[in-house]
C-alpha positions as CSV (number, residue, x, y, z in Angstrom):
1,X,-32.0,28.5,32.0
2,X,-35.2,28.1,29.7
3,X,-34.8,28.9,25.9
4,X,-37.2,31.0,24.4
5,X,-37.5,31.1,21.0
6,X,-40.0,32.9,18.3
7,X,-41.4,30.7,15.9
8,X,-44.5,28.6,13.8
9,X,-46.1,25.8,14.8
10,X,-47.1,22.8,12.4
11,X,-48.2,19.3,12.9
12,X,-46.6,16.4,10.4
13,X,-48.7,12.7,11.4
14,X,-49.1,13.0,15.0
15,X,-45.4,14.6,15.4
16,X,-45.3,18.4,16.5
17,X,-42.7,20.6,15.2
18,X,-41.6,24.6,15.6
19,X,-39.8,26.1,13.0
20,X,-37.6,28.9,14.1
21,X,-34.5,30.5,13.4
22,X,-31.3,30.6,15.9
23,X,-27.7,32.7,15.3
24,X,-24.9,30.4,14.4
25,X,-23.5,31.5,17.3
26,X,-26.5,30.0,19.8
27,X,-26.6,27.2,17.7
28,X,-23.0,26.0,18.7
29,X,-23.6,27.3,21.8
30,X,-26.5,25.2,22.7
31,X,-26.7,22.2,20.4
32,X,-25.0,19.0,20.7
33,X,-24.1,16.0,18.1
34,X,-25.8,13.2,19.5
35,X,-21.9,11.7,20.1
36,X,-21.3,14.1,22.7
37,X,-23.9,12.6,24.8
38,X,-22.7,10.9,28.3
39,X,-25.1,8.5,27.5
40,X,-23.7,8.0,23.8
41,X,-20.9,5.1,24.6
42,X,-23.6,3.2,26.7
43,X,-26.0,3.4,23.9
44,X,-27.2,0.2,21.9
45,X,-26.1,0.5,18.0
46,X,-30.1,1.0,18.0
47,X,-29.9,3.7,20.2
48,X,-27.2,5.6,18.5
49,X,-29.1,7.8,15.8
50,X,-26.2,9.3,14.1
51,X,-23.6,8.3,12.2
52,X,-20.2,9.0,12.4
53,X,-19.1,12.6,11.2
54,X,-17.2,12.6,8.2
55,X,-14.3,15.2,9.7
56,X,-12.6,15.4,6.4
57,X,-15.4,16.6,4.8
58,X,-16.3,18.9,7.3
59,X,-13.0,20.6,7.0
60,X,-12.1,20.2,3.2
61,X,-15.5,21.4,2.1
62,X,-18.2,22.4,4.0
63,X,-16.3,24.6,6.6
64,X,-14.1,26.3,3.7
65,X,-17.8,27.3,2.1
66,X,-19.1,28.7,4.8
67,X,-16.5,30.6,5.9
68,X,-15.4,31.6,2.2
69,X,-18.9,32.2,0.5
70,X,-20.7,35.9,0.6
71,X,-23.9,34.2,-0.5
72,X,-23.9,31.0,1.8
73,X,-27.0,28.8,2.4
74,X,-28.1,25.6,3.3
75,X,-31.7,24.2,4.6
76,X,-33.0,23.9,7.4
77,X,-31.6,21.9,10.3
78,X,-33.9,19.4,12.9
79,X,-32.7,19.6,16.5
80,X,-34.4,17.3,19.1
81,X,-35.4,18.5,22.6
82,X,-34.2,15.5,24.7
83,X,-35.5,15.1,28.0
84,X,-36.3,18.8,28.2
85,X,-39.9,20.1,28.0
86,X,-41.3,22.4,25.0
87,X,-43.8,24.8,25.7
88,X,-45.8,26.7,23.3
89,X,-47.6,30.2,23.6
90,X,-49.4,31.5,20.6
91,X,-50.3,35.4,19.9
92,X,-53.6,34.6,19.1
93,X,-54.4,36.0,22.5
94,X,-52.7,39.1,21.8
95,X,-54.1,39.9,18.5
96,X,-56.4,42.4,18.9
97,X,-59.9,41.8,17.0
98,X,-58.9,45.0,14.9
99,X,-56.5,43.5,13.5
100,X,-56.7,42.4,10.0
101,X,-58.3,39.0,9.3
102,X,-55.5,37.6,7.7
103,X,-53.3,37.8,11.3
104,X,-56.1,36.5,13.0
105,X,-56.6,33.8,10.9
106,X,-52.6,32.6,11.5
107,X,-52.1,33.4,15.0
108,X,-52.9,30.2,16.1
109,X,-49.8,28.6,14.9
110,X,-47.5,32.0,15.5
111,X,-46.3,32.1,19.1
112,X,-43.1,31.6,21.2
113,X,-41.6,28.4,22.3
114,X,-40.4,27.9,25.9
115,X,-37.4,24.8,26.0
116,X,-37.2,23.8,29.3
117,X,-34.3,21.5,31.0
118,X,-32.8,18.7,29.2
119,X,-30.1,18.2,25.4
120,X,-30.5,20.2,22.6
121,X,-29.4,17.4,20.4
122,X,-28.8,17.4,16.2
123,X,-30.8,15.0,14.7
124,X,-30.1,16.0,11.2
125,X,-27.7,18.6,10.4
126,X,-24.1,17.5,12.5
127,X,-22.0,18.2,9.7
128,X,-24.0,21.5,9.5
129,X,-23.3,22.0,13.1
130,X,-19.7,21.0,13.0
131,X,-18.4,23.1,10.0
132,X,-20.0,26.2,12.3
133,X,-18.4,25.1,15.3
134,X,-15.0,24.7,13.6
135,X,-15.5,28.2,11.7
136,X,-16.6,29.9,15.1
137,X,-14.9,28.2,17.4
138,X,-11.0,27.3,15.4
139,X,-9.5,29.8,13.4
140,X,-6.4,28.3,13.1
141,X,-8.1,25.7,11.2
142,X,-10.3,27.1,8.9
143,X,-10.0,30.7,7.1
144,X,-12.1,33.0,4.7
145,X,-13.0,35.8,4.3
146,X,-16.4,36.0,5.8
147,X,-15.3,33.3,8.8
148,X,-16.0,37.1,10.6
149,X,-19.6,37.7,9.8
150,X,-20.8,33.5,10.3
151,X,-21.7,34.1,14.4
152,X,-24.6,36.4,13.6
153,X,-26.0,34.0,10.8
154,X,-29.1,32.8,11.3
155,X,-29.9,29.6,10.9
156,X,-33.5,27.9,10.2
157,X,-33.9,25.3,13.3
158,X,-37.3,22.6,13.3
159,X,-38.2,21.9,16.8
160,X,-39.1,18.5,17.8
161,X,-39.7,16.9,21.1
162,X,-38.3,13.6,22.1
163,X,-41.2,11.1,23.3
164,X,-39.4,7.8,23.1
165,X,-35.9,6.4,21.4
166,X,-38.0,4.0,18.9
167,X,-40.0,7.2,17.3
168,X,-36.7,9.2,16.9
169,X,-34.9,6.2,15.7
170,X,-37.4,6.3,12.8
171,X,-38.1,9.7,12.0
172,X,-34.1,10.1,12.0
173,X,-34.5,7.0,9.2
174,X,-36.6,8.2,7.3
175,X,-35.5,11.8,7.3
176,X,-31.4,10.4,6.7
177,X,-33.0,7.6,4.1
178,X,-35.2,9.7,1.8
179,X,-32.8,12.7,1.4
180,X,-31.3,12.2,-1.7
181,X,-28.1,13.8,-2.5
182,X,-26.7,15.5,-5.2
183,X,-25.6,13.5,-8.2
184,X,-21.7,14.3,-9.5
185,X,-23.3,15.3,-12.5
186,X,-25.8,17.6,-10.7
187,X,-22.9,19.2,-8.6
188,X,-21.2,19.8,-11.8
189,X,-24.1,21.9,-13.5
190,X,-24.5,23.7,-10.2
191,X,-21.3,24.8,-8.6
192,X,-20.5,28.4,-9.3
193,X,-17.1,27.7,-7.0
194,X,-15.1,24.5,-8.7
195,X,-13.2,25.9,-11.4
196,X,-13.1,22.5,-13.3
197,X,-17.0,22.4,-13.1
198,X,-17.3,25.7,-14.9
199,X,-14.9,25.3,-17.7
200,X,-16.5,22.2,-18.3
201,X,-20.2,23.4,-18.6
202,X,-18.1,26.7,-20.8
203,X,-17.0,23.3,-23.3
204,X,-20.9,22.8,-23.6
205,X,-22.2,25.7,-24.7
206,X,-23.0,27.1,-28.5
207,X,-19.7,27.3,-30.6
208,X,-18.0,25.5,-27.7
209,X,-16.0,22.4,-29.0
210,X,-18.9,20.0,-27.3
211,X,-21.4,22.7,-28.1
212,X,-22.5,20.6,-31.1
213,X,-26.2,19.3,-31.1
214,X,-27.0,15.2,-31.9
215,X,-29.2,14.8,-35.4
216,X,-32.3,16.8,-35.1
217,X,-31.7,17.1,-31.4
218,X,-31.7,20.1,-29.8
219,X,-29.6,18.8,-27.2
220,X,-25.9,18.5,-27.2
221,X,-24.2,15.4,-27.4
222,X,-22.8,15.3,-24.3
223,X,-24.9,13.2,-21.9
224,X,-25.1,15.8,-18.6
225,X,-28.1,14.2,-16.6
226,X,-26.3,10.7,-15.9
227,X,-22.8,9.5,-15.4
228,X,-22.7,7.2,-17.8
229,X,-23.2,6.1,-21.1
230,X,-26.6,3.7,-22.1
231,X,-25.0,0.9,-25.1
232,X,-27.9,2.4,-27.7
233,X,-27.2,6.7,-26.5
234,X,-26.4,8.5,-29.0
235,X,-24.3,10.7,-26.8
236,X,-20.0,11.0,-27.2
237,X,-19.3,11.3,-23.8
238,X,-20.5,12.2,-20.5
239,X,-20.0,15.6,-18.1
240,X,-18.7,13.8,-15.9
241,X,-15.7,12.7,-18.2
242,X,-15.6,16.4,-19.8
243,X,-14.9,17.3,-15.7
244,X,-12.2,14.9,-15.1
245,X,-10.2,16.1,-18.7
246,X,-10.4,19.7,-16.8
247,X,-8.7,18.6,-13.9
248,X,-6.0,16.8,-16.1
249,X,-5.1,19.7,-18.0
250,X,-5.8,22.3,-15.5
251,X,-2.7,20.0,-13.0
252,X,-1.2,19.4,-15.7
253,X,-0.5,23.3,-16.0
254,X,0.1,23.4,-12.5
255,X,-3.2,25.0,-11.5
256,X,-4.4,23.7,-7.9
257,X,-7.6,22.5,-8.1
258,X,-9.5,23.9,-5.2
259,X,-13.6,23.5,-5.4
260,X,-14.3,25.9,-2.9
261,X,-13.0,28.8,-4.1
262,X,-14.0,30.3,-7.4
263,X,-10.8,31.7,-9.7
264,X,-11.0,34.7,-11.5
265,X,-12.8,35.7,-14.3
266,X,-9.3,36.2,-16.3
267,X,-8.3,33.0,-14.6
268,X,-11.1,31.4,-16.2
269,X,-11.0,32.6,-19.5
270,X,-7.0,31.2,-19.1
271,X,-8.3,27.9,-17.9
272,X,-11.2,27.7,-20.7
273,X,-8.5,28.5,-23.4
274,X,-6.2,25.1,-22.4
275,X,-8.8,23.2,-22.3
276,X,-10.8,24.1,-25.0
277,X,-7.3,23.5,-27.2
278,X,-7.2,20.1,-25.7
279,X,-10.8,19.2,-26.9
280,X,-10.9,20.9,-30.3
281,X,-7.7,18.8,-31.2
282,X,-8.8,15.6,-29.9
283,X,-12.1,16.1,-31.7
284,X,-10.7,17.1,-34.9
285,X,-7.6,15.0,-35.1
286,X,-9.2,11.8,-33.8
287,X,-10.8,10.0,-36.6
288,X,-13.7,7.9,-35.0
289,X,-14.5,11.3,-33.2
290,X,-14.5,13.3,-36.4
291,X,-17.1,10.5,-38.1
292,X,-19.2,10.6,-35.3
293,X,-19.7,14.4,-34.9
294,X,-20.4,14.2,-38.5
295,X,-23.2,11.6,-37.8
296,X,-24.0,10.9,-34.4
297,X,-26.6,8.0,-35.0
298,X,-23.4,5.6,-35.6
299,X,-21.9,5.7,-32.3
300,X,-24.3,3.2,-30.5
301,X,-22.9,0.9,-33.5
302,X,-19.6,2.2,-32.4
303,X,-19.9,1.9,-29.1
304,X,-20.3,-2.0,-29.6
305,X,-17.8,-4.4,-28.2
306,X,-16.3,-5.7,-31.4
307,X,-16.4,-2.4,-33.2
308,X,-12.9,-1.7,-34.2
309,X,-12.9,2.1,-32.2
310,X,-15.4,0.7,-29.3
311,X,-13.2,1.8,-25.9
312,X,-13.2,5.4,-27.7
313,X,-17.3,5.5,-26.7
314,X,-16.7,3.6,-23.0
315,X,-16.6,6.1,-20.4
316,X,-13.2,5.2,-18.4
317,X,-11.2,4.5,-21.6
318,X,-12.4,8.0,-22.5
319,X,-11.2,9.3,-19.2
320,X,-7.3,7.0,-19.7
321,X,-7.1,8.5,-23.3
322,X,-7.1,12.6,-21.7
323,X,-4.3,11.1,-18.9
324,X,-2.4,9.2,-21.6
325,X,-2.3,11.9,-24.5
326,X,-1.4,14.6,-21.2
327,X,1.5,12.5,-19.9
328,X,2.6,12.0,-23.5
329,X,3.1,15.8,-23.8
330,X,4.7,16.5,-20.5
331,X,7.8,18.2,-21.2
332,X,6.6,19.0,-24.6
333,X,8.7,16.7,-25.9
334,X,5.7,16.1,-28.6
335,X,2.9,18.2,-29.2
336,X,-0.9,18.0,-28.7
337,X,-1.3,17.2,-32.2
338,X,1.0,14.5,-32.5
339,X,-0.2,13.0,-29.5
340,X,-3.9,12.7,-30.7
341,X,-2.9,11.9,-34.3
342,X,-0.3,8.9,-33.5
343,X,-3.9,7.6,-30.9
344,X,-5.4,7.1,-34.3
345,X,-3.1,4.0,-34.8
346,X,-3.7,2.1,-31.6
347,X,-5.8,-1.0,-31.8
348,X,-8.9,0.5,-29.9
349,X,-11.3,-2.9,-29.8
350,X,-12.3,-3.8,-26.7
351,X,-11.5,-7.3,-27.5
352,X,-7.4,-6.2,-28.2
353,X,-4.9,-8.5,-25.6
354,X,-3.0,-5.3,-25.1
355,X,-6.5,-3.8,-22.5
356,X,-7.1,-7.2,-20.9
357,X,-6.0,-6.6,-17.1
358,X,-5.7,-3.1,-17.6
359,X,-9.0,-1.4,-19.3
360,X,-11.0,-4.7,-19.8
361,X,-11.4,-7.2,-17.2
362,X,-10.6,-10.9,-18.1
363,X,-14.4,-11.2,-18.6
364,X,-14.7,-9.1,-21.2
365,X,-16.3,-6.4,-19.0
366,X,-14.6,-3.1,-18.4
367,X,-12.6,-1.9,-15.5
368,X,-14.1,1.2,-14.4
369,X,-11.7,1.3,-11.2
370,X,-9.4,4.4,-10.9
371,X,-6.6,2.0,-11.0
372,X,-7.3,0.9,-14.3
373,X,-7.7,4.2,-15.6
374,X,-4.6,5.4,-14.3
375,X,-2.5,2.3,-15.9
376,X,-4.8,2.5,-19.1
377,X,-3.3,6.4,-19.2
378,X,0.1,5.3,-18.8
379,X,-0.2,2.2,-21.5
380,X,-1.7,5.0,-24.2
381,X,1.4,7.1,-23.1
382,X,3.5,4.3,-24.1
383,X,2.2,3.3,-27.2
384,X,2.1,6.9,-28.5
385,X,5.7,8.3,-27.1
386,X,7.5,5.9,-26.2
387,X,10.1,7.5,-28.6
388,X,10.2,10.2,-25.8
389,X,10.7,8.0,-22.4
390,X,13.5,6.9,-20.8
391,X,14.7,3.2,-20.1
392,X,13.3,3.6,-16.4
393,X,10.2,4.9,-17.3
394,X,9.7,2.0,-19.3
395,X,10.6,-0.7,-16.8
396,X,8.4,1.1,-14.5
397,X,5.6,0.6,-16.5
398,X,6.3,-2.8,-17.8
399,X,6.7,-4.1,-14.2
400,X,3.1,-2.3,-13.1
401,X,2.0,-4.0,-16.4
402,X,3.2,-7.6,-15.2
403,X,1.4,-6.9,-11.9
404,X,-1.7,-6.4,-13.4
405,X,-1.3,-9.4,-15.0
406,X,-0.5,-11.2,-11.7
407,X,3.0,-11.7,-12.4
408,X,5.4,-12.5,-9.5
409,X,7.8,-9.2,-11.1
410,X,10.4,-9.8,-7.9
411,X,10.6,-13.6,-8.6
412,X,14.1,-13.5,-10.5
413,X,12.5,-17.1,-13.0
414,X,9.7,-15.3,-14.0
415,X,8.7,-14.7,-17.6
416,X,7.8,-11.4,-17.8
417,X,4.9,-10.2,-20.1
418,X,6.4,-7.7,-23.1
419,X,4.3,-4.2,-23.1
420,X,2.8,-4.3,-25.9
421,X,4.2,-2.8,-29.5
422,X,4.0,1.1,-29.4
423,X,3.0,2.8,-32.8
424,X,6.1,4.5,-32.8
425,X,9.6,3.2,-33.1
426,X,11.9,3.0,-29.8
427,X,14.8,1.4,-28.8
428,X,13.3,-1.4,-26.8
429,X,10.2,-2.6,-26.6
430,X,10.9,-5.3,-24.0
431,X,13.3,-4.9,-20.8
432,X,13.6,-7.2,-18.0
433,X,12.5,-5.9,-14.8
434,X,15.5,-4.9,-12.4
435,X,15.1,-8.0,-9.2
């Protein structure tokens, strides 16, 4: 049975296309993922325009917001007519020469599409297509509270005929190629949803701790528009670390993290309040912090490699210090203050044996793997509490410490590495890892 669909008519370079709109519900219906094709297995990798879908994300993210959201949207989608026939009637005809000149003057390109035979087939949009599917189609697997009202969405749909595999290959290229997504840092300043985004851009603003504005700047001296941290910016930090010491502190008070669905505002104001503790304390209790909010035009200076405080300005040690100082207080065994104070007395060069292997690479570079961030987290825990863990917490760590320095820890003649000395006194410094 044809398809006939209302729509405009525009001409890119010698490729005709339709704009229109379809319901969610007709869009499932009739389109198919270029996967589904019978043709698809037999296909060269050539031939095969579309990648894989990503089924995780379609059902961790872009399902859960379409189905969750009141105010929903997303661009326009480009379906390919394959082997059919597209056949277009303007209104020009129709127009009566009454009618004002500005519909006369369009009516050429107004009209009604006819899609005759062949695939309705997603050239750009699957994911799109799929998260609609799995909303309309499989309740049991996605929920929300508009999953109801999605059917009778309509969706913007761009026509375009198939005339051979070669031209689709390349406009699907280009189209896939040349669409740039969204940065972290840009979904950060943007999502109205992610709980840890908002508290982080709430730490940002005037009388916020990270509110405060470089010398004569009128900026604040977090860098927000990239993701890290150029050797001569006058910057502290980045969003993108402000983000990840949300997510610490919010798990580390049990708080799921859900991106998709947007807390209350008394949940917020909650959130804001833990987190806005953590940073006021780590700025005001950690000394290289303090000096450089008092003059920000030292921290390139600080930021060097043989400065005495230079992993404080590197991004990922940034990032280790929130997960050590939050392990530190689990259990509140010491407090927030204590925690950032007793930081002040770790050897912070970048040059210090005690980060080779674990923050700084044998090179001299740093490690910006999660790995390391996650062990450089647990060695600041150490050195600041280790007062406050147990025997087997410390073997655990010494032995993922001796890993990282490629020590055999399960050969019984191995010499084992000693963690390095913590600023606080503890029982033993140096175990021998069980066999």
């Amino acid at each position: 049975m044809a398809l006939v669909i209302p729509c405009v008519k525009g001409r890119m370079g010698n490729t005709d296309f339709y704009q229109a709109k379809m319901s969610a519900r007709d869009l499932v219906q009739g389109v198919r993922a270029a996967s589904s094709l019978e043709e698809w297995k037999g296909m060269s990798i050539e031939e095969r325009m579309q990648r894989e879908p990503d089924l995780k994300r379609i059902k961790g993210e872009i399902a859960p917001y379409i189905a969750g959201t009141q105010d929903r949207f997303f661009g326009a989608v480009i379906v390919l007519v394959y082997k059919g026939e597209i056949y277009f009637d303007s209104i020009k005809d129709w127009v009566s020469s009454k009618a004002p000149r500005a519909y006369q003057s369009v009516a050429d390109d107004i009209g009604v599409i006819t899609i005759d035979g062949g695939s309705l087939i997603m050239l750009d949009g699957q994911h799109r297509l799929l998260a609609l599917e799995m909303v309309i189609k499989k309740p049991d697997e996605v929920s929300g509270e508009c999953r109801e009202e999605v059917p009778n969405d309509d969706i913007c749909v761009i026509f375009i005929n198939h005339e051979d595999n070669e031209k689709t290959r390349r406009i699907f290229n280009k189209v896939n190629r040349y669409a740039k997504t969204t940065s972290r840092g840009d979904n950060i300043i943007t999502s109205e949803d992610d709980r840890s985004a908002i508290i982080a851009r709430k730490l940002l603003l005037d009388g916020a701790p990270l509110g405060v504005k470089a010398n004569g700047s009128s900026d604040v001296i977090v860098e927000w528009k990239n993701n890290t941290l150029a050797a001569r910016s006058t910057k502290l930090t980045t969003i993108s670390v402000v983000y990840e010491s949300v997510k610490l502190i919010l798990a580390h008070n049990s708080v799921p993290l859900d991106p998709t669905v947007r807390p209350t505002e008394e949940e917020l104001e909650e959130y804001y309040g833990w987190a806005e503790q953590l940073w006021n304390t780590v700025l005001e209790k950690l000394q290289p912090y303090r000096e450089a909010l008092i003059d920000s035009s030292q921290i390139p200076e600080m930021r060097k490699d043989n400065h005495p405080y230079s992993l404080l300005f590197k991004s990922a040690a940034q990032i280790a210090l929130f997960k050590g100082v939050i392990i530190a207080i689990r259990g509140d065994l010491i407090s927030l203050d204590q925690a950032v104070q007793r930081a002040n007395k770790i050897d912070w060069r970048m040059s210090s044996e005690i980060w080779t292997n674990v923050l700084v690479t044998p090179g001299g570079t740093m490690a910006r793997a999660q790995q390391a961030q996650n062990l450089g987290g647990k060695l600041i825990a150490y050195l600041i509490s280790a007062d406050k863990m147990t025997q087997e917490e410390i073997e655990a760590l010494q032995r993922e410490y001796n890993n990282a320095h490629g020590v055999d820890i399960n050969d019984p003649d191995a010499e084992l590495i000693p963690l390095p000395k913590p600023v606080v006194e503890t029982v033993s410094q140096t175990v021998r890892a069980s066999a």
